[in-house]
N, C-alpha and C positions, 0 to 999 in steps of 0.2 A: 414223679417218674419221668416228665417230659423235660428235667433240665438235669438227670442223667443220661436221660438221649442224647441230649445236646452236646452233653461233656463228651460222650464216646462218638459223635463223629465228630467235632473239633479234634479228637487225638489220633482220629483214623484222618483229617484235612492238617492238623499240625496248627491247630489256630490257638490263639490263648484265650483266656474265659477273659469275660470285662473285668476293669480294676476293681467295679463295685461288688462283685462276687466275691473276694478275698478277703472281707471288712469284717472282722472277726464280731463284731458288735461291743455294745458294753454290758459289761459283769453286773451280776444282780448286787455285789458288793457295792460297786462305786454306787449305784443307782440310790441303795439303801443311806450310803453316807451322807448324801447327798438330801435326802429327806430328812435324815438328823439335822444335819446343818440347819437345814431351811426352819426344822422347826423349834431349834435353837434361839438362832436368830430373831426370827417371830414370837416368842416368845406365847407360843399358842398352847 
């Protein structure tokens, strides 16, 4: 709740949210791929 506060007076001051706020993350997709590989790889 307190970092939609934030976003509504930034648009009521005209400010932009940090770049880090916009970082959409990574997909459980890649993440999962990424475990195959590894345990490919490894041969575990």
């Amino acid at each position: 709740m307190k970092l939609y506060a934030m976003g509504r007076v930034g648009v009521v001051r005209s400010v932009k949210m940090p770049a880090n706020m916009k970082h959409k993350g990574v997909k459980f997709s890649e993440i999962a791929q990424e475990a195959v590989d590894w345990h490919t790889n490894h041969e575990r």
